[in-house]
C-alpha positions as a printed Julia matrix, in Angstrom:
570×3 Matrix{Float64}:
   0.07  -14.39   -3.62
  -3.28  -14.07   -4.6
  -5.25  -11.24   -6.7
  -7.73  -10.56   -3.99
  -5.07  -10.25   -0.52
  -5.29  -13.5     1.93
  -3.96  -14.24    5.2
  -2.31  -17.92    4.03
   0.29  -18.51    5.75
  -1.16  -20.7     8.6
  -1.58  -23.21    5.23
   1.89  -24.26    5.53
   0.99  -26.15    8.83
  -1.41  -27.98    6.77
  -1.82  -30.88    4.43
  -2.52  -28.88    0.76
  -5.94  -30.52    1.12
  -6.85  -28.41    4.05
  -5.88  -25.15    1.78
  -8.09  -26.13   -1.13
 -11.39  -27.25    1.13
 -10.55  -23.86    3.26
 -10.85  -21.49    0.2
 -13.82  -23.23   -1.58
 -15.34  -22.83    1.44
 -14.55  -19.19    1.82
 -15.16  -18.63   -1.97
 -18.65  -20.38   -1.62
 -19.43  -17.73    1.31
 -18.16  -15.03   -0.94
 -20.2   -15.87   -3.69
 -23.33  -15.46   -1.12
 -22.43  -12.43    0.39
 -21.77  -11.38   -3.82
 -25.62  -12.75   -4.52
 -27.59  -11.48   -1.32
 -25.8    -8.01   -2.21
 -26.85   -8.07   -6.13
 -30.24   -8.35   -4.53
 -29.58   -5.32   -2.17
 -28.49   -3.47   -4.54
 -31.62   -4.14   -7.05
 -33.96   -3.2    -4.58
 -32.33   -0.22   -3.81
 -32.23    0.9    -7.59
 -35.47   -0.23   -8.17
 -37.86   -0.42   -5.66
 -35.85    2.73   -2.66
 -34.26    5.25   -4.97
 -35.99    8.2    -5.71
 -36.26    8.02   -9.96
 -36.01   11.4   -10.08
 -32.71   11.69   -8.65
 -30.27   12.84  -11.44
 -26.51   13.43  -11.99
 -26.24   16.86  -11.43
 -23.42   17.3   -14.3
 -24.85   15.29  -16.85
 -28.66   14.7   -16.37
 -28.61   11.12  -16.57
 -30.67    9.38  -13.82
 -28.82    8.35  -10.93
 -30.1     4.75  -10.83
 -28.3     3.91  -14.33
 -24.82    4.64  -12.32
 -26.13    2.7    -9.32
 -26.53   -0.34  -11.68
 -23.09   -0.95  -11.55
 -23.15   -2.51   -8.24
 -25.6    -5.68   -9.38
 -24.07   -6.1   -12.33
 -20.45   -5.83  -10.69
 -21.23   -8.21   -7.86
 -22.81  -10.66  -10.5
 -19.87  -10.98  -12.9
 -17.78  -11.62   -9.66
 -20.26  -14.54   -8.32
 -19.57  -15.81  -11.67
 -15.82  -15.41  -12.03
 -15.73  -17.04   -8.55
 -17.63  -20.14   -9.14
 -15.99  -20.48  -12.74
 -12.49  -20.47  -10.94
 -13.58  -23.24   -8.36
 -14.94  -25.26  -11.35
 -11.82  -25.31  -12.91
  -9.57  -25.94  -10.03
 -11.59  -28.47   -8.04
 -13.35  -30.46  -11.42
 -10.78  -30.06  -13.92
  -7.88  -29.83  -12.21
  -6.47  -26.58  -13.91
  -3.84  -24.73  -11.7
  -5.08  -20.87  -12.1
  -2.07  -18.47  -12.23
  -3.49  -14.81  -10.66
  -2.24  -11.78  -12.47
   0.44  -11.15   -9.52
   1.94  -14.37   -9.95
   1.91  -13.99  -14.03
   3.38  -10.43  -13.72
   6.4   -11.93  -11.17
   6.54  -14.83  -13.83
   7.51  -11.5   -16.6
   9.78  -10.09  -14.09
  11.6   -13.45  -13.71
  11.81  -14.02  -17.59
  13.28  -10.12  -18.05
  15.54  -10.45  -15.39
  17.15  -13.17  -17.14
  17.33  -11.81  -19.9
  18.64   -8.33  -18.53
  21.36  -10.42  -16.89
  22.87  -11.48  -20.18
  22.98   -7.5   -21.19
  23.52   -5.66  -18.35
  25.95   -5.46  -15.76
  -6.86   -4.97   28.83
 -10.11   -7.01   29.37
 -13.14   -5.63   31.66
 -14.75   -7.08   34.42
 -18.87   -7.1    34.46
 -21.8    -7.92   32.5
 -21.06   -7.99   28.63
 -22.52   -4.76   27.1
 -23.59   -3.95   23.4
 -20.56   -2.42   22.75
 -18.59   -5.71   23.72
 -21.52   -8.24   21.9
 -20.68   -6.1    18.93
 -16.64   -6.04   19.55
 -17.05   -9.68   19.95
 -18.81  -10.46   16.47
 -17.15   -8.07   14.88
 -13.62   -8.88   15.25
 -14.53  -12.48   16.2
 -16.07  -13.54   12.53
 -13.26  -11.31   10.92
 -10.8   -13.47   12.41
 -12.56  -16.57   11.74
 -12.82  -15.65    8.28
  -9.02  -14.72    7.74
  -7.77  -17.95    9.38
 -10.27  -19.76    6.66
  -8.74  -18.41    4.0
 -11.49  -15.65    2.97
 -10.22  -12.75    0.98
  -9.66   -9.37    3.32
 -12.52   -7.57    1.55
 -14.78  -10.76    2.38
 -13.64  -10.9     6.2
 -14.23   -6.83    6.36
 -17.87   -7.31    4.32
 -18.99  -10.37    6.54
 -18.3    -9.55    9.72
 -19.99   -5.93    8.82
 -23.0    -7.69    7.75
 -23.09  -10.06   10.62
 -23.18   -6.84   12.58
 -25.8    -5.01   10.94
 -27.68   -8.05   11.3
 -26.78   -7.95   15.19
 -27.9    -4.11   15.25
 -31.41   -4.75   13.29
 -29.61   -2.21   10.82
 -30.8    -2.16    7.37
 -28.39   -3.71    4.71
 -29.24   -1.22    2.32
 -27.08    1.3     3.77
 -24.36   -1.57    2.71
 -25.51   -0.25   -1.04
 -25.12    3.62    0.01
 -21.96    3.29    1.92
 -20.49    0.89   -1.07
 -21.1     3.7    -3.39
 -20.57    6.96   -1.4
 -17.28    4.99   -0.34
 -15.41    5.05   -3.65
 -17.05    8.57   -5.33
 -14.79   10.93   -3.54
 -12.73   12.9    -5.6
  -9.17   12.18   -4.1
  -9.67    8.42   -4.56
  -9.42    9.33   -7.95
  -5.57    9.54   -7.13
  -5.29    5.89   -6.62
  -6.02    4.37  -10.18
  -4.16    7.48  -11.93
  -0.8     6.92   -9.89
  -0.75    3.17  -10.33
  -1.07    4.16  -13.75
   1.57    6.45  -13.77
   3.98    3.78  -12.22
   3.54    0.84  -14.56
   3.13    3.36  -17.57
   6.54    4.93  -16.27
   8.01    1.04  -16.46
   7.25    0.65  -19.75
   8.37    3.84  -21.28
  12.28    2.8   -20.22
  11.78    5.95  -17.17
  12.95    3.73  -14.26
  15.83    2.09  -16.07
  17.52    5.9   -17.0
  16.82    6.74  -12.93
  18.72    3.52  -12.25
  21.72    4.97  -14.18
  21.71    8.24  -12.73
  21.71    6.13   -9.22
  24.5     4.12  -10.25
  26.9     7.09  -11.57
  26.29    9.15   -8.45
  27.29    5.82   -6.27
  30.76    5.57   -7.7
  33.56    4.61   -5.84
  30.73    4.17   -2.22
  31.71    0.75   -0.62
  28.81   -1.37   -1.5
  28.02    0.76   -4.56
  24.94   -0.78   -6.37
  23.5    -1.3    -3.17
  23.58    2.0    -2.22
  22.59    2.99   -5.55
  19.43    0.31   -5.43
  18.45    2.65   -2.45
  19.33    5.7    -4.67
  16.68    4.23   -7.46
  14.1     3.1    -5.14
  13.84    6.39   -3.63
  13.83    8.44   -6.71
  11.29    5.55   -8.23
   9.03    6.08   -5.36
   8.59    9.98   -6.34
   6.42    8.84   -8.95
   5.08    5.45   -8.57
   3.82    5.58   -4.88
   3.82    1.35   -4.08
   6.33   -0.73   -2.3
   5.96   -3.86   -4.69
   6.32   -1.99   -8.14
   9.1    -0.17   -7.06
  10.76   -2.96   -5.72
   9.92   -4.86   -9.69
  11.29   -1.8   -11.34
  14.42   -1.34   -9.36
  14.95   -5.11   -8.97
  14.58   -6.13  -12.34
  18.0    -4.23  -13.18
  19.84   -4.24   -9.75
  20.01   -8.02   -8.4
  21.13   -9.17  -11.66
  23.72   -6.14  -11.75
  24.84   -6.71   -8.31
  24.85  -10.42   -8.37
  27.65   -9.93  -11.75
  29.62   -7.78   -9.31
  30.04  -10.9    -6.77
  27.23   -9.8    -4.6
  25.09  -12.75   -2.77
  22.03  -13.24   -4.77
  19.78  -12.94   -1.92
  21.68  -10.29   -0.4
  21.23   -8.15   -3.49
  17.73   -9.14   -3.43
  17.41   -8.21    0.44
  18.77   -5.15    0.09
  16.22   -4.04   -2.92
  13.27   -5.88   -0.74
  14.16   -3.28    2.05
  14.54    0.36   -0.37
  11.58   -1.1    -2.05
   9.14    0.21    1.08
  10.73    3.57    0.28
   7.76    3.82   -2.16
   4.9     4.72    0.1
   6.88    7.24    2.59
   8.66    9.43   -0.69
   5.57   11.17   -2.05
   3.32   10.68   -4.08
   2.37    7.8    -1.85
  -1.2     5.33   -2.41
  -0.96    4.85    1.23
  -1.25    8.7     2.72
  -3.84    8.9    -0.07
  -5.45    6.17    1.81
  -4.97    7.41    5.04
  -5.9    11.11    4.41
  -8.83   10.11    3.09
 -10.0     7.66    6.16
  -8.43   10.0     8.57
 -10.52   13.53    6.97
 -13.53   11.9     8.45
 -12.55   11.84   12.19
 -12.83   14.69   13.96
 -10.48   15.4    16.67
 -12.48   14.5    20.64
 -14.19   17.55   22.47
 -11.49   16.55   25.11
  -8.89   16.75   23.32
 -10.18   19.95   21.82
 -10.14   21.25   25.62
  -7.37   20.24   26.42
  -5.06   21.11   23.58
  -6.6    23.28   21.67
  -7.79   23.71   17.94
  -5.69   20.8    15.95
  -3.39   21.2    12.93
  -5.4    20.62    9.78
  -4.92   17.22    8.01
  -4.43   17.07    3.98
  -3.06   14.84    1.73
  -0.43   17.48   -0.06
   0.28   17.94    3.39
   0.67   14.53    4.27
   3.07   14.72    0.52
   5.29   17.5     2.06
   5.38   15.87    5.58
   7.13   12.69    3.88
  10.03   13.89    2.48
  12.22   14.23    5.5
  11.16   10.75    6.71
  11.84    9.11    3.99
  15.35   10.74    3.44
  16.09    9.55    6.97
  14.52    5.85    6.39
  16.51    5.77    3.32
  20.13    7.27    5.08
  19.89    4.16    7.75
  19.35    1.97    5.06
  22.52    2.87    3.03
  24.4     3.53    6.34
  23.31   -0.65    7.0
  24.24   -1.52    3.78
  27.53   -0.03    3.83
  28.54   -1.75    7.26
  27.56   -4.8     5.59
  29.43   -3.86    2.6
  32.54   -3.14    4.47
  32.35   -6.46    6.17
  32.2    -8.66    3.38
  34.27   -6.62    0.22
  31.47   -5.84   -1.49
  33.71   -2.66   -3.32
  32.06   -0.07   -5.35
  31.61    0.35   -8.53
  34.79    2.5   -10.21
  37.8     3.83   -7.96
  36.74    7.32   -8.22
  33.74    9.58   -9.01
  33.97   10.26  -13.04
  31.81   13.67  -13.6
  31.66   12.53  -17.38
  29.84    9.79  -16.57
  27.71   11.34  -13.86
  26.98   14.3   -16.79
  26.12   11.51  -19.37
  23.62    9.44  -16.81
  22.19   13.17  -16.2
  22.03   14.04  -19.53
  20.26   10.83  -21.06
  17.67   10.8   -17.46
  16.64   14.24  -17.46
  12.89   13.4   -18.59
  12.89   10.71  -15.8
  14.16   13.03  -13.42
  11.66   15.61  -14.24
   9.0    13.51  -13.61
   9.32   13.97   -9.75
   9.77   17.58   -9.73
   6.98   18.08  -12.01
   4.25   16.07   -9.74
   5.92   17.37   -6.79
   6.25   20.67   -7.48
   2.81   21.21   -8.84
   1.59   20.45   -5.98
   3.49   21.97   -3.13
   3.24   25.42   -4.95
  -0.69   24.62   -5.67
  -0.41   24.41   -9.49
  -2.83   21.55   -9.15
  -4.25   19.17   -6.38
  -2.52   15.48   -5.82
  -5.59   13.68   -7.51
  -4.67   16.58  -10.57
  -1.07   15.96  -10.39
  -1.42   11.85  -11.03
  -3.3    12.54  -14.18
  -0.01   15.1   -15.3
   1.82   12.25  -14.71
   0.07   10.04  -16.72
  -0.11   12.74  -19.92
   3.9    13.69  -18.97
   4.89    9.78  -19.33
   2.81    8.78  -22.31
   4.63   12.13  -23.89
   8.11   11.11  -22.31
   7.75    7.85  -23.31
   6.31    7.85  -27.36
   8.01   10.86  -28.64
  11.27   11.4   -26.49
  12.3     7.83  -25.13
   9.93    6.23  -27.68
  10.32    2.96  -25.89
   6.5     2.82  -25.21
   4.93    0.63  -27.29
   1.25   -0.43  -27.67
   1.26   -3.64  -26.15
   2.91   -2.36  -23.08
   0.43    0.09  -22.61
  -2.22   -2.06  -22.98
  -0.41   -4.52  -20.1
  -0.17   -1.18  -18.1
  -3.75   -0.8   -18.41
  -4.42   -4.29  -17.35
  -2.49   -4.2   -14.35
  -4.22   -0.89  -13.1
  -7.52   -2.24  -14.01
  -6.76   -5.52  -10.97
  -4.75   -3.63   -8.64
  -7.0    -0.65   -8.37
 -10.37   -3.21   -8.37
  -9.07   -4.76   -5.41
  -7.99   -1.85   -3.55
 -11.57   -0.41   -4.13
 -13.47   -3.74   -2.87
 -11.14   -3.37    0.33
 -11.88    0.35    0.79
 -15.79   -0.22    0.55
 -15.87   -3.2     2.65
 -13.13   -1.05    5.27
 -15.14    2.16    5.14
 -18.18   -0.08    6.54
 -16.36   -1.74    9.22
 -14.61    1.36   10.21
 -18.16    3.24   10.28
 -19.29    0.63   12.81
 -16.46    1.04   15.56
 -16.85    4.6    15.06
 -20.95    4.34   15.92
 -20.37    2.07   19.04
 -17.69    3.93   20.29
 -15.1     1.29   19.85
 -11.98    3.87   19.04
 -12.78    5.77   22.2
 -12.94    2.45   24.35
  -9.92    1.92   23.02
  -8.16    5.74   23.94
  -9.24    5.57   27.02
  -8.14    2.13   27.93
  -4.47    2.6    26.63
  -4.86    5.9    28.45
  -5.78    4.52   31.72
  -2.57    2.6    31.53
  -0.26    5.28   30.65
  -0.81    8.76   29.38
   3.46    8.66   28.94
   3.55   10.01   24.74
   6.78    7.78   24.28
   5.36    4.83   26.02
   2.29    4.84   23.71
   4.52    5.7    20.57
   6.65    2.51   21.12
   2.99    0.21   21.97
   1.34    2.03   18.73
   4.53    0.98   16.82
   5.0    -2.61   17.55
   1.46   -3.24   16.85
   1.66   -1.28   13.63
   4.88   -3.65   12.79
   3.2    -6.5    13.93
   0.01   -5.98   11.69
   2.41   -5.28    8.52
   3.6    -8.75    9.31
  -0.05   -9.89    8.01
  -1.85   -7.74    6.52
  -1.7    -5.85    3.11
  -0.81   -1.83    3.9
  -3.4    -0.39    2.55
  -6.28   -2.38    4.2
  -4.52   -1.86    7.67
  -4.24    1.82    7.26
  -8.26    1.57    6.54
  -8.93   -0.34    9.53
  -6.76    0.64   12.11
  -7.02    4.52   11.34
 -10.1     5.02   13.09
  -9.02    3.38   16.08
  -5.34    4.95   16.59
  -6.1     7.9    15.48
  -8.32    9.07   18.39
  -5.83    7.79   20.74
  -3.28    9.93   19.58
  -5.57   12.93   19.41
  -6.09   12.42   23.11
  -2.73   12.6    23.56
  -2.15   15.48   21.52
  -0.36   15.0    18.55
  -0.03   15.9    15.36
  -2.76   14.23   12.79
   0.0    14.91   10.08
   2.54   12.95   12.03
   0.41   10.07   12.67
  -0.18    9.62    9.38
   3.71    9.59    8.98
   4.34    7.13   11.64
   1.66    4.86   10.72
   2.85    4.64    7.08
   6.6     4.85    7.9
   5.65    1.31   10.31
   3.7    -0.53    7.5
   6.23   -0.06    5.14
   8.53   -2.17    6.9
   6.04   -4.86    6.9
   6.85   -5.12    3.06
   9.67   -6.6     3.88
   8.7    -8.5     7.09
   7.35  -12.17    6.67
   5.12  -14.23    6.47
   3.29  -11.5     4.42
   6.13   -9.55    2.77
   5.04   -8.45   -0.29
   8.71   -7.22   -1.4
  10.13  -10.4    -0.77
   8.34  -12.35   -2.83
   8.68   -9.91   -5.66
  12.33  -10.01   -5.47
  12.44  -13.31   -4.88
  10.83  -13.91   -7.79
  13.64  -11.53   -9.76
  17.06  -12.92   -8.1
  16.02  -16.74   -7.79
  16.56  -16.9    -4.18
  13.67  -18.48   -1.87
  12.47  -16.12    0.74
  13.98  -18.02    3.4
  17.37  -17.09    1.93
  15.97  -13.64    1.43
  14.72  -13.01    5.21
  17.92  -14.18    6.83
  19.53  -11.09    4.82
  17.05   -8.63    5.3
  17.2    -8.48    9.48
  19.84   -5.92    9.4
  17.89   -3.73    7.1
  14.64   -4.43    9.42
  16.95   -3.3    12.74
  17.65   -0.13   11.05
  14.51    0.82    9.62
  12.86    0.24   13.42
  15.67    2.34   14.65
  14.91    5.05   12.31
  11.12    4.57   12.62
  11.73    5.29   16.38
  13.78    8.57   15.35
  10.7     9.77   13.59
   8.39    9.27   16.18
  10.07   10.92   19.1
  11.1    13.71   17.25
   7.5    15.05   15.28
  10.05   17.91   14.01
  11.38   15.83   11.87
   7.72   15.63    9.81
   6.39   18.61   10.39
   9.31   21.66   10.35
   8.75   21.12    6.41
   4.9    22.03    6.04
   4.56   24.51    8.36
   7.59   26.15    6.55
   5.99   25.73    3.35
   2.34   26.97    5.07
């Protein structure tokens, strides 16, 4: 776990030694990468921009909002080096804010368990020098240790170096990359997720899960999928869902005589649930790498204008999809159930109680049709609908619930502030490496390669989705969905399909990588709420992974099943 995203787990074949020289390393070629870009970006400001250039909203030259970027990249440099000092001279083990916030999940789980129940022949060309150093030093740097956005940013710069490109564009595209409007999205719903934590929303939804479970063999673990899905309509990420449903569950289902690290399997699996049930970071993500890619002139011939691509599109388009990912998952669970007497939870539905849960969660169950419904009926755009959710939980949760307090907003705020910064450094440094493959061509190599093998849609569904599952294995969603769109996307185009259901697919794949090892995101979170190590954890969760593929597959064969919901809706 680290608060900028690794690749570590090639570290456990290594003395710890080998870790520690590994990252100073990479941190020392961060730190120049940080430095020769503070000096980028200076000249730019200073010596390239035009001075008359002003906002055109608030008059305010343009080079005093460019300033960010030196200052920005400074204050890293020195964060960096200050880290290294006091891990490799004083000895001082650094706890990131991921481990500190799965160190608070531990400590209120405890406490809520006491209370609650094809390679080419020939001469190398340009296009293949440039493949090679591309994807070659990106590698390198991974398997060293080096942060993703550092990987992404060096092996772009090693290519504009290659290219006799001029770095400054580095400044432009750095810039340009995070001003778009819908990005805007991304800080606002993280903030609506951890805000919704903390103002008691997720626990009432919990409630209303467990109620409606009832009698269900393998109750609270079909209610954990019950809580995770109606979690994910309004937080949008695998991991936080996962804390806020697994913070109450495991310890609920472990007092009912389930196996710790079964209960924590089975929340590690609904957990993923979070990106596919809108709103969803990830189709954020991927509708706004994916707007910029036009569909091929052949493809255009051959098939005709293409289906427009949106995010409240991509919103509608993931309902169905995550129903169904969500059905296989409770189907598993109840087998399982069954299997080993896991009963459920009373011996017959009680309407009282079911009334009661509904009653007492009808804010928190508002909360989904409110973002939801604002904007399938076009009340308000997706990026417009986070910041509702924001204003609707602050209300929900000081003057109706008022279980919000200061101090928990405040740790809200924090933990938006170092999830969002690293998402942004990953989408700059992603938007430049995607920008090159698209200028050399490398995407339409790539089409017409798989192509030449097989133009069988099926065939390349199933090779699209094993790589997609094997890249969730190691690499953090969002910064796959950066990279890899501009290079799948095409392919598909060629064949046809739907940019909609792409996007579904692709995001539907990753989130199974959540909880997929070595990476796993989910199963370190609720490992760190049950207790159990993740080895316990991943010999638990293969059933869940079997039936998640299967329905994965479901969803690709059949693009119905994606689209029959926005083209009803228009």
């Amino acid at each position: 776990m680290s608060a900028h995203y690794r690749v570590a787990f090639q570290f456990r074949f290594f003395p710890p030694i080998v870790k520690k020289v590994s990252e100073a390393l990479a941190d020392l070629l961060w730190v120049g990468f940080n430095l020769y870009f503070v000096w980028l970006s200076y000249d730019f400001v200073f010596n390239r921009m035009n001075l008359f250039w002003k906002s055109q909203t608030t008059g305010i030259p343009m080079k005093y909002f460019y300033m960010i970027l030196p200052v920005a990249f400074l204050l890293m440099s020195i964060r960096i080096l200050w880290n290294n000092y006091l891990t490799l001279v004083k000895g001082v083990e650094i706890l990131d804010p991921e481990a500190e916030e799965i160190e608070n999940i531990k400590r209120a789980a405890a406490s809520a368990a006491k209370s609650c129940p094809p390679p080419r022949t020939g001469e190398t060309t340009m296009e293949e020098y440039l493949v090679a150093i591309l994807f070659g030093s990106f590698f390198a740097l991974l398997l060293l240790g080096a942060p993703i956005t550092v990987s992404l940013a060096g092996s772009a710069m090693l290519a504009f170096i290659a290219l006799d490109k001029n770095p400054i564009a580095f400044v432009q595209i750095a810039f340009t990359s995070v001003g778009s409007f819908p990005l805007m999205a991304l800080p606002a719903f993280v903030l609506a997720g951890a805000l919704m934590e903390a103002a008691g929303i997720s626990k009432r939804l919990v409630d209303v899960a467990e109620t409606m479970a009832g009698p269900i063999t393998g109750g609270l673990g079909a209610a954990t999928v019950l809580a995770c899905l109606f979690f994910g309509a309004i937080s949008g990420s695998g991991p936080a869902t996962t804390a806020a449903v697994g913070m109450l569950m495991i310890p609920a289902m472990t007092k009912r005589n389930y196996e710790k690290s079964y209960a924590s399997a089975v929340t590690a699996s609904a957990g993923g649930l979070g990106i596919i049930i809108p709103p969803s970071i990830p189709m954020v993500i991927f509708g706004i790498s994916a707007l910029g890619l036009a569909p091929p002139a052949e493809a255009i011939a051959k098939f005709g204008e293409f289906e427009s691509l949106s995010i409240p599109k991509l919103f509608v388009a993931g309902v169905v999809p995550g129903l169904i990912m969500a059905v296989s998952l409770m189907t598993m669970n109840y087998m399982i159930s069954k299997k080993r007497g896991y009963r459920g939870l009373t011996e017959k539905w009680s309407f009282g109680d079911i009334g009661s849960a509904l009653r007492r969660g009808v804010w928190s169950l508002l909360a989904p049709v409110i973002i939801l419904g604002g904007i399938y009926t076009g009340l308000f755009t997706p990026t417009e609908s986070a910041i509702v959710a924001i204003f609707y939980t602050l209300f929900v949760g000081i003057f109706l619930h008022r279980e919000l307090k200061f101090a928990a907003l405040l740790n809200s705020l924090r933990t938006t502030t170092w999830i969002t910064g690293r998402v942004l450094l990953i989408l700059f440094a992603a938007t430049v490496f995607g920008r090159l493959l698209v200028e050399q061509q490398i995407p339409a190599t790539v089409a017409a390669s798989l192509l030449s093998l097989t133009d069988n849609m099926y065939l390349i569904w199933s090779i699209m989705i094993l790589f997609l599952l094997f890249v969730g294995m190691f690499m953090e969603t969002l910064a796959a969905i950066m990279i890899l769109v501009p290079v799948l996307l095409p392919v598909m185009y060629m064949l046809g399909a739907d940019p909609t259901h792409v996007g579904i697919v692709v995001i539907c794949a990753l989130s199974i990588g959540f909880m997929t090892p070595p990476l796993g995101e989910n199963l370190f979170v609720a490992s760190g709420i049950g207790g159990s190590t993740v080895e316990e954890i991943v010999a638990r969760v293969h059933p869940f992974v079997f039936a998640q593929i299967t329905a994965l597959f479901l969803i690709a064969f059949v693009p119905t099943l994606s689209l029959w919901l926005p083209r009803l809706m228009g």
